[in-house]
N, CA, C and O atoms as a printed pandas DataFrame, in Angstrom:
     atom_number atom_name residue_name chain_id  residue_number  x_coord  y_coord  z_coord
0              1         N          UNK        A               1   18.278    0.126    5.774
1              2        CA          UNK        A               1   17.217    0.009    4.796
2              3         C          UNK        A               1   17.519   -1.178    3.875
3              4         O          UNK        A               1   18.530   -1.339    3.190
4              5         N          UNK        A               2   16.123   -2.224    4.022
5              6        CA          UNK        A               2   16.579   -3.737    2.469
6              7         C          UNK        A               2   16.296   -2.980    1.793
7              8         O          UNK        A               2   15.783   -1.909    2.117
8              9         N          UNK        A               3   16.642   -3.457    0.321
9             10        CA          UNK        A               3   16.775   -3.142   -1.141
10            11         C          UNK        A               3   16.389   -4.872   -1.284
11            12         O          UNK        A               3   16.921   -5.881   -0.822
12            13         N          UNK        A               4   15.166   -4.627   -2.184
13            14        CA          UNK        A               4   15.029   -5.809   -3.179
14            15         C          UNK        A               4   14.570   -5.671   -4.619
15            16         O          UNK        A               4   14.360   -4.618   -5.220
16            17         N          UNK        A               5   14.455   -6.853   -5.048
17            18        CA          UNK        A               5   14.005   -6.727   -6.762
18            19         C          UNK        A               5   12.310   -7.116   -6.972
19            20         O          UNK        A               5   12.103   -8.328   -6.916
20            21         N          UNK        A               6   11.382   -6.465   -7.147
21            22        CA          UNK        A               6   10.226   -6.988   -7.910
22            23         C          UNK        A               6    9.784   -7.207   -8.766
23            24         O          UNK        A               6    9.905   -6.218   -9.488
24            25         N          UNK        A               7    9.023   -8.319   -9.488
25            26        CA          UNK        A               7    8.870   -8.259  -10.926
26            27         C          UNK        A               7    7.813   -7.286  -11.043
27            28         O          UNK        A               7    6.862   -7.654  -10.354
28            29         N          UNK        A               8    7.615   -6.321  -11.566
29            30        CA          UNK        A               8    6.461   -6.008  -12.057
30            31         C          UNK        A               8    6.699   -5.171  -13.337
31            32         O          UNK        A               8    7.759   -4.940  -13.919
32            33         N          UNK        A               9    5.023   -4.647  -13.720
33            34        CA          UNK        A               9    5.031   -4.966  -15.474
34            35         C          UNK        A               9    3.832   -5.818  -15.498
35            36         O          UNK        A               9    3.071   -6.171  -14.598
36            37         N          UNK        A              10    3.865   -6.094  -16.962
37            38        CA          UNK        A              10    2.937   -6.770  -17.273
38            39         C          UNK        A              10    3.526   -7.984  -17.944
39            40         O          UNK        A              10    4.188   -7.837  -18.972
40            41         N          UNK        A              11    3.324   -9.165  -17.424
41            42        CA          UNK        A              11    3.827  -10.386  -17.569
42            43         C          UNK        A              11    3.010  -11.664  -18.134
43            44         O          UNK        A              11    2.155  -12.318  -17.536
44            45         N          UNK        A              12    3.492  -11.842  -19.423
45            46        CA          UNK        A              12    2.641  -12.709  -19.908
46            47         C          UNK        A              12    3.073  -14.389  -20.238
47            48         O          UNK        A              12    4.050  -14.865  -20.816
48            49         N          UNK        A              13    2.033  -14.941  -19.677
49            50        CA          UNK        A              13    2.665  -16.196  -19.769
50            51         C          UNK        A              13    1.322  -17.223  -20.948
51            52         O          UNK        A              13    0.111  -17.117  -21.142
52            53         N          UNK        A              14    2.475  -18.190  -21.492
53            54        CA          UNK        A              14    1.244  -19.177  -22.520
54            55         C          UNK        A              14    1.964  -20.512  -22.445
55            56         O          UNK        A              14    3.180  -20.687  -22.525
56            57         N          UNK        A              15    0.701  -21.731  -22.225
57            58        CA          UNK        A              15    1.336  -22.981  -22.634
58            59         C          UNK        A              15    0.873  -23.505  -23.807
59            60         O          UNK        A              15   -0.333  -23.293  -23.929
60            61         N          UNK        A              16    1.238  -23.959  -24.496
61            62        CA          UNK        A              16    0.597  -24.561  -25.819
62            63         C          UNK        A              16    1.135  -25.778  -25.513
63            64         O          UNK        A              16    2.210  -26.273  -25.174
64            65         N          UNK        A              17   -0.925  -26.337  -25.953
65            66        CA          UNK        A              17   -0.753  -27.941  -26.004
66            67         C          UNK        A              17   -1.242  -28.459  -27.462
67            68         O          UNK        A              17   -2.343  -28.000  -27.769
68            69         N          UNK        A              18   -0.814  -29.084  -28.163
69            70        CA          UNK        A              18   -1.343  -29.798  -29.475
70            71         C          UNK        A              18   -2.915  -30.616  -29.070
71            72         O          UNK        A              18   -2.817  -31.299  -28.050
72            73         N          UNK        A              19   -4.504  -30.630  -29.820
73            74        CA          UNK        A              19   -4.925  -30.643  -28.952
74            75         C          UNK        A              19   -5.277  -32.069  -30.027
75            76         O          UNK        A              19   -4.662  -32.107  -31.093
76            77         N          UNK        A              20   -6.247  -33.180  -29.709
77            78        CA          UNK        A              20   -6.166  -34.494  -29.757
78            79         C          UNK        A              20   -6.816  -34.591  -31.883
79            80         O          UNK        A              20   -6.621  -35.483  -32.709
80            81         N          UNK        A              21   -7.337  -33.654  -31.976
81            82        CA          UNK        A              21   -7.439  -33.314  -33.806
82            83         C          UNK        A              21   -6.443  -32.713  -34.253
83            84         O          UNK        A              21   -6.697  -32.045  -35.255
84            85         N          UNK        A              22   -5.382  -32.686  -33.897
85            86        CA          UNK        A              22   -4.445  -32.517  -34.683
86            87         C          UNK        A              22   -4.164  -30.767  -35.640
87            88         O          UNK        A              22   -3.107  -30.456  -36.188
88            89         N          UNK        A              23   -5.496  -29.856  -35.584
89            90        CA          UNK        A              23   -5.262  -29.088  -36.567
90            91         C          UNK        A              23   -5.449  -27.788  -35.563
91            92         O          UNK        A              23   -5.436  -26.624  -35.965
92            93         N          UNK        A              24   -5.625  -28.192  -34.173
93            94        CA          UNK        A              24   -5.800  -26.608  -33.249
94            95         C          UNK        A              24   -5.233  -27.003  -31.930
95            96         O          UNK        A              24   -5.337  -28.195  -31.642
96            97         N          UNK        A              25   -4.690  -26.262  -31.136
97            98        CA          UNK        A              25   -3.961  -25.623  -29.857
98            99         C          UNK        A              25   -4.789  -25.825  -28.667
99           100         O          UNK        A              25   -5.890  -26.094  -29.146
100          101         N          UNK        A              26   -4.865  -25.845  -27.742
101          102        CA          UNK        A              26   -5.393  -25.702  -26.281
102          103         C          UNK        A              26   -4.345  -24.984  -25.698
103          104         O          UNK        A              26   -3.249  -25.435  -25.365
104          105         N          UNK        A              27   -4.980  -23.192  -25.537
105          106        CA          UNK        A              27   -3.563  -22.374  -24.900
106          107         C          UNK        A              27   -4.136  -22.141  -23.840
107          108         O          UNK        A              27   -5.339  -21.911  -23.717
108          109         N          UNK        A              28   -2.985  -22.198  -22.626
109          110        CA          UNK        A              28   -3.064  -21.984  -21.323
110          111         C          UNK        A              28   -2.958  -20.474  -20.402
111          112         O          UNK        A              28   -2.300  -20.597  -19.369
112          113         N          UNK        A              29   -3.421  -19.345  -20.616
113          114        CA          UNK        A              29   -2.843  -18.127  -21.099
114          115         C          UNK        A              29   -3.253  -17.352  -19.582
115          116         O          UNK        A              29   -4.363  -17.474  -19.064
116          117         N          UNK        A              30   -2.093  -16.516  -18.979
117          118        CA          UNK        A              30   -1.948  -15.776  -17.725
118          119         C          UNK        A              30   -1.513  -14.609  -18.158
119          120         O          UNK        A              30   -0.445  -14.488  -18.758
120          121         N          UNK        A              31   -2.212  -13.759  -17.923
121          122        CA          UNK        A              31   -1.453  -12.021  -18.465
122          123         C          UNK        A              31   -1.870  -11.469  -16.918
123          124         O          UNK        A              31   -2.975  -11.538  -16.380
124          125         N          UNK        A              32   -0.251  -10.736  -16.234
125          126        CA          UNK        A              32   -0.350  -10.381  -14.883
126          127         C          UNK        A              32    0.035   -8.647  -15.384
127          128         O          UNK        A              32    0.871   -8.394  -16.252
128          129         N          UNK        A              33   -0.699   -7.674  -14.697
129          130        CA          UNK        A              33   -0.386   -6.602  -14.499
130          131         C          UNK        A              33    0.228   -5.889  -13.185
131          132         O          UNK        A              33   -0.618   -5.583  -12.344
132          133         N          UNK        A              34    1.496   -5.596  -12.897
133          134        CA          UNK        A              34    1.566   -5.035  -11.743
134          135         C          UNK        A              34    2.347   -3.686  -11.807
135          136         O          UNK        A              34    2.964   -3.268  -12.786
136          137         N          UNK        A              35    2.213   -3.077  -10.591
137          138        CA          UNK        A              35    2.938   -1.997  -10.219
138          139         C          UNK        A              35    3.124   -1.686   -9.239
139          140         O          UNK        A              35    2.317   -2.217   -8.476
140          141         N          UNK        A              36    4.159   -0.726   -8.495
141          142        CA          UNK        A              36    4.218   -0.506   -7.206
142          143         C          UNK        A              36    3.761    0.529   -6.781
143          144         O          UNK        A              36    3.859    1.562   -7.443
144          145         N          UNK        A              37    3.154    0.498   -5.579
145          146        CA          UNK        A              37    2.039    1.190   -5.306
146          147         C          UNK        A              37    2.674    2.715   -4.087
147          148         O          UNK        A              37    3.296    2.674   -3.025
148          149         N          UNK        A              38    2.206    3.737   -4.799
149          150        CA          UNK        A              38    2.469    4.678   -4.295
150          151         C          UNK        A              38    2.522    4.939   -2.798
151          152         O          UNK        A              38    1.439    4.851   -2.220
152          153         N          UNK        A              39    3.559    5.236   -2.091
153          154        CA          UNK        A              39    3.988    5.430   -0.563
154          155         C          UNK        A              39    4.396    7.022    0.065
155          156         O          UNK        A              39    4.662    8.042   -0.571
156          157         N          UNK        A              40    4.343    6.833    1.341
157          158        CA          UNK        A              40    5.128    7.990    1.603
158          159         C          UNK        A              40    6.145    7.325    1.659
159          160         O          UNK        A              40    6.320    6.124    1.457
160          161         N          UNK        A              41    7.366    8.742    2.159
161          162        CA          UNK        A              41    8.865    7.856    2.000
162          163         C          UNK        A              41    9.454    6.701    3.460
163          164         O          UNK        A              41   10.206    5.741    3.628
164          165         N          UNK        A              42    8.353    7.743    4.395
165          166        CA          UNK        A              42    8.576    7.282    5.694
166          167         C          UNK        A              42    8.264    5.339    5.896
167          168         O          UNK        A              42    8.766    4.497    6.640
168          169         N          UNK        A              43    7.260    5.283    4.874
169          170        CA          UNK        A              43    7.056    3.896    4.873
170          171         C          UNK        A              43    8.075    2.492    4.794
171          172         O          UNK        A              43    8.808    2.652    3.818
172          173         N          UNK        A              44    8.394    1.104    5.514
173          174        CA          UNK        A              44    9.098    0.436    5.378
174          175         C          UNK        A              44    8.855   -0.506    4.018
175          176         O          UNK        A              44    9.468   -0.566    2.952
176          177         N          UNK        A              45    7.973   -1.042    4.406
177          178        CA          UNK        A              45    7.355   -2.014    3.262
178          179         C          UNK        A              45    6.944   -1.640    2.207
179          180         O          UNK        A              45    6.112   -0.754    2.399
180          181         N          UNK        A              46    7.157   -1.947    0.683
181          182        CA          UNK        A              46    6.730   -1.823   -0.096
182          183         C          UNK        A              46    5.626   -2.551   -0.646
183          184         O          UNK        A              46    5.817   -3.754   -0.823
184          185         N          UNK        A              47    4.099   -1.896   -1.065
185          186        CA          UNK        A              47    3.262   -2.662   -1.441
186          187         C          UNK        A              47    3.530   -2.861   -3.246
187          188         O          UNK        A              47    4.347   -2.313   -3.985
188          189         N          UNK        A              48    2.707   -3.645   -3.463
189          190        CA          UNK        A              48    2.704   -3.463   -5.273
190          191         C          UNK        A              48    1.033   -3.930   -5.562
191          192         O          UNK        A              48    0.252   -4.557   -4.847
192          193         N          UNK        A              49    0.892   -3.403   -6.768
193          194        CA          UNK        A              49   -0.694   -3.552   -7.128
194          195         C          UNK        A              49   -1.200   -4.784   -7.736
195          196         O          UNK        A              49   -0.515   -4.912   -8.751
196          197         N          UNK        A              50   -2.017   -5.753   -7.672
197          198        CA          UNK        A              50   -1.495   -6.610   -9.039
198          199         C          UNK        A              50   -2.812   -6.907   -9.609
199          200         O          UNK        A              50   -3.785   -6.899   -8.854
200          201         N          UNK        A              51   -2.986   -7.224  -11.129
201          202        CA          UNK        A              51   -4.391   -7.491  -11.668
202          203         C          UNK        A              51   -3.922   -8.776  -12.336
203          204         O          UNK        A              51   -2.745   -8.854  -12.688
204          205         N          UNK        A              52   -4.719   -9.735  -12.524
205          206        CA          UNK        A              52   -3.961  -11.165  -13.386
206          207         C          UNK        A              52   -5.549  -11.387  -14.109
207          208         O          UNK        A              52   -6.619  -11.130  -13.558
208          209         N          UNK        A              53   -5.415  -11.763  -15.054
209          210        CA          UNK        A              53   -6.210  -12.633  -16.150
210          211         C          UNK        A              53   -5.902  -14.143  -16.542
211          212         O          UNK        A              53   -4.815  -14.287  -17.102
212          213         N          UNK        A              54   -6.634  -15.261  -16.359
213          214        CA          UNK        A              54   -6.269  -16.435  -16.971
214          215         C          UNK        A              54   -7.261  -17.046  -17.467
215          216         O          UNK        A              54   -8.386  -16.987  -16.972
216          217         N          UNK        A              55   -7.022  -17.583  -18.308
217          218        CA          UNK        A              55   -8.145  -18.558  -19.306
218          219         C          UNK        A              55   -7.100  -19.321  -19.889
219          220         O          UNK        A              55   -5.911  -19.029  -20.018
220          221         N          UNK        A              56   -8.033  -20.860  -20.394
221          222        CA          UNK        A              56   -7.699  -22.019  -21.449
222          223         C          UNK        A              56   -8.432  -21.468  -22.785
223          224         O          UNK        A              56   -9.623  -21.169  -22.704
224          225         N          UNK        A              57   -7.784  -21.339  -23.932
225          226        CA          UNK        A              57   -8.393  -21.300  -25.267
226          227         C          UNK        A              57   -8.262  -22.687  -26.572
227          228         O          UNK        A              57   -7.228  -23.258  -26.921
228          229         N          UNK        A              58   -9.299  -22.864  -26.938
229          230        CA          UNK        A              58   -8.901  -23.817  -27.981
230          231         C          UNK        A              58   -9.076  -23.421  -29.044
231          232         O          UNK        A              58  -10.215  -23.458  -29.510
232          233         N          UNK        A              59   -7.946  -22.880  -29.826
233          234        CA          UNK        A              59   -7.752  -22.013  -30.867
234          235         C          UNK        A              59   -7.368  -23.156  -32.120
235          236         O          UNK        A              59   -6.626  -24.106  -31.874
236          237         N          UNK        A              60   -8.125  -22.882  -33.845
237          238        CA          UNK        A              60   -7.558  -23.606  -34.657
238          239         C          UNK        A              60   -6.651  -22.892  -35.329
239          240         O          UNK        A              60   -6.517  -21.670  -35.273
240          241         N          UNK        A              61   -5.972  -23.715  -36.019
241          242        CA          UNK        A              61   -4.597  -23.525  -37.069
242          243         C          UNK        A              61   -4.892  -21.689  -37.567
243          244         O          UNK        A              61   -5.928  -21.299  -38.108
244          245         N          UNK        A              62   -3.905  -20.954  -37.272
245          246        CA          UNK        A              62   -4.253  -19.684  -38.605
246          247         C          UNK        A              62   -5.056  -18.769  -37.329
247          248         O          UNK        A              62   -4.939  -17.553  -37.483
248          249         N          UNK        A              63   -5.832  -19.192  -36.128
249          250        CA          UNK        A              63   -6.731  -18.587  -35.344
250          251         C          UNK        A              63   -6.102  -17.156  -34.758
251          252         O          UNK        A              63   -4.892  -16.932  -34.731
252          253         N          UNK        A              64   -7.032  -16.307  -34.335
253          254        CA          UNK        A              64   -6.543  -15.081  -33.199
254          255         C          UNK        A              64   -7.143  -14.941  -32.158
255          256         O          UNK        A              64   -8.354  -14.724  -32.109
256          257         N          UNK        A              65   -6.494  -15.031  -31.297
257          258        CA          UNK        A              65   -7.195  -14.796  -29.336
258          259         C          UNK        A              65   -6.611  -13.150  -28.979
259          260         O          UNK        A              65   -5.505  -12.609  -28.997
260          261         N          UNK        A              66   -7.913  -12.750  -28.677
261          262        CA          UNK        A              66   -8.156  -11.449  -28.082
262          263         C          UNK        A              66   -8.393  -11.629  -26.844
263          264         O          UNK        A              66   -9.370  -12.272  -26.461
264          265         N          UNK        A              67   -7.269  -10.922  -25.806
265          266        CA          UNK        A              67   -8.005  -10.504  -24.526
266          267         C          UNK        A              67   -8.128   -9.397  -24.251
267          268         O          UNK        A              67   -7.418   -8.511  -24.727
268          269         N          UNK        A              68   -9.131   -9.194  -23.355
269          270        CA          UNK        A              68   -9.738   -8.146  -22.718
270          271         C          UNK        A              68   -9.793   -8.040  -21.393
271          272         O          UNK        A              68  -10.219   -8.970  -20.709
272          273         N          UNK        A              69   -9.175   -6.367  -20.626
273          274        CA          UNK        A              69   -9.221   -6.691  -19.205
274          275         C          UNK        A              69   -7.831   -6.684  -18.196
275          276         O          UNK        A              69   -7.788   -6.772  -16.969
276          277         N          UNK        A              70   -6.828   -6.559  -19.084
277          278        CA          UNK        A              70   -5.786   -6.975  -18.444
278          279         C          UNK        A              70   -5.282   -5.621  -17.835
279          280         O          UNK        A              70   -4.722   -5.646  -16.739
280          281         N          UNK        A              71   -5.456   -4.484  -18.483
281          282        CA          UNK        A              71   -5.467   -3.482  -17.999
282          283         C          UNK        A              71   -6.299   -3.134  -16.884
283          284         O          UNK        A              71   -7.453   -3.335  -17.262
284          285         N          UNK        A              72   -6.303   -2.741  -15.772
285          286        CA          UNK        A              72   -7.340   -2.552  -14.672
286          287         C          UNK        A              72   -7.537   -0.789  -14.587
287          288         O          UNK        A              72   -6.514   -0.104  -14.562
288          289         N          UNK        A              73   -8.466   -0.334  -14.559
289          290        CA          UNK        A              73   -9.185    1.190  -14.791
290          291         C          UNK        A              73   -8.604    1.752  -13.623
291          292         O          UNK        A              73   -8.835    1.095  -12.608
292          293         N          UNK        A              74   -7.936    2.749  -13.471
293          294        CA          UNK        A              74   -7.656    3.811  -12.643
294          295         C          UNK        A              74   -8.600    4.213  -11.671
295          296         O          UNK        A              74   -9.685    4.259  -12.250
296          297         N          UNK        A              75   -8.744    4.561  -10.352
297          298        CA          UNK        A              75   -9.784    4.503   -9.457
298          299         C          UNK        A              75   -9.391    6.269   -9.148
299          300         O          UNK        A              75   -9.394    6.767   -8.022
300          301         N          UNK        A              76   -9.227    6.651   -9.804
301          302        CA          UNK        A              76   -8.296    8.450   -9.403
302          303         C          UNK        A              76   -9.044    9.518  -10.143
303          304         O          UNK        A              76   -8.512   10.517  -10.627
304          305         N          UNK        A              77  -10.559    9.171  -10.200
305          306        CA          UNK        A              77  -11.469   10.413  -10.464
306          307         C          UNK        A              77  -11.543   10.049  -12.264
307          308         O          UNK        A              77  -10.850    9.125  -12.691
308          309         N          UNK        A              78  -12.264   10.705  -13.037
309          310        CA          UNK        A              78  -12.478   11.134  -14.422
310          311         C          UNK        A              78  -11.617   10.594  -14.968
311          312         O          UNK        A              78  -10.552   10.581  -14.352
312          313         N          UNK        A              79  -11.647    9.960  -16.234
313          314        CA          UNK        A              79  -10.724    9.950  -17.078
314          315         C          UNK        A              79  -11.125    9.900  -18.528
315          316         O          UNK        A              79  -11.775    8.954  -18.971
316          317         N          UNK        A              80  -10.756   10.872  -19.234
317          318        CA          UNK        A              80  -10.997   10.597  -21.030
318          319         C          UNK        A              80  -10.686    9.995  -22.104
319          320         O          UNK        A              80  -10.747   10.315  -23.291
320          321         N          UNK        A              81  -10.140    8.545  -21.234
321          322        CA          UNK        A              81   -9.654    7.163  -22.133
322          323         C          UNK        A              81  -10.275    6.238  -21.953
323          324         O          UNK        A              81  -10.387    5.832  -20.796
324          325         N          UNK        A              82  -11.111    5.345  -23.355
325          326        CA          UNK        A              82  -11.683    4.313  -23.641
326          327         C          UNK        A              82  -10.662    2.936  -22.925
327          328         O          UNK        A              82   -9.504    2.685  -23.259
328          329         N          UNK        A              83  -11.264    2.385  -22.156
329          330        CA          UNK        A              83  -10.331    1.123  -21.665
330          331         C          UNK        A              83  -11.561   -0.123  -22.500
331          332         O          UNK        A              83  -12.776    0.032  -22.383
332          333         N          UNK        A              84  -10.906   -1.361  -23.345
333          334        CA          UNK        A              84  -11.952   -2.129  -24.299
334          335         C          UNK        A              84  -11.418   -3.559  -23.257
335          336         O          UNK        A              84  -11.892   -4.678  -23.454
């Protein structure tokens, strides 16, 4: 039996660029969600799940960027939690 390492989690990545006015950002922004995905034991391969979000923002000085989405909704019947 291999044994390996996967990243998963939720992994967030940002580039910040200074943008040509001097007083706001151009962010480069990747938020990855993963997990490994439920098996029997008999199985060799391991799958994993993955959801990713990316956008460019041009944010000024002092600004706040909200994302939405990065979480992906459960497909496993009913659930009584607001996902925004």
């Amino acid at each position: 039996m291999a044994v390996g390492e996967f990243e998963v989690g939720t992994i967030l990545k940002v580039t910040p660029q200074i943008a040509a006015e001097g007083n706001s950002v151009v962010l480069k922004i990747s938020v990855e969600s993963s997990s490994v995905a439920a098996t029997s034991v008999s199985t060799v391969d391991i799958t994993t799940n993955k959801h990713t979000v990316s956008t460019n923002v041009l944010i000024e000085d002092g600004g706040v960027v909200v994302l939405g989405g990065s979480s992906p909704i459960p497909s496993t019947g009913a659930s009584n939690a607001s996902h925004f």
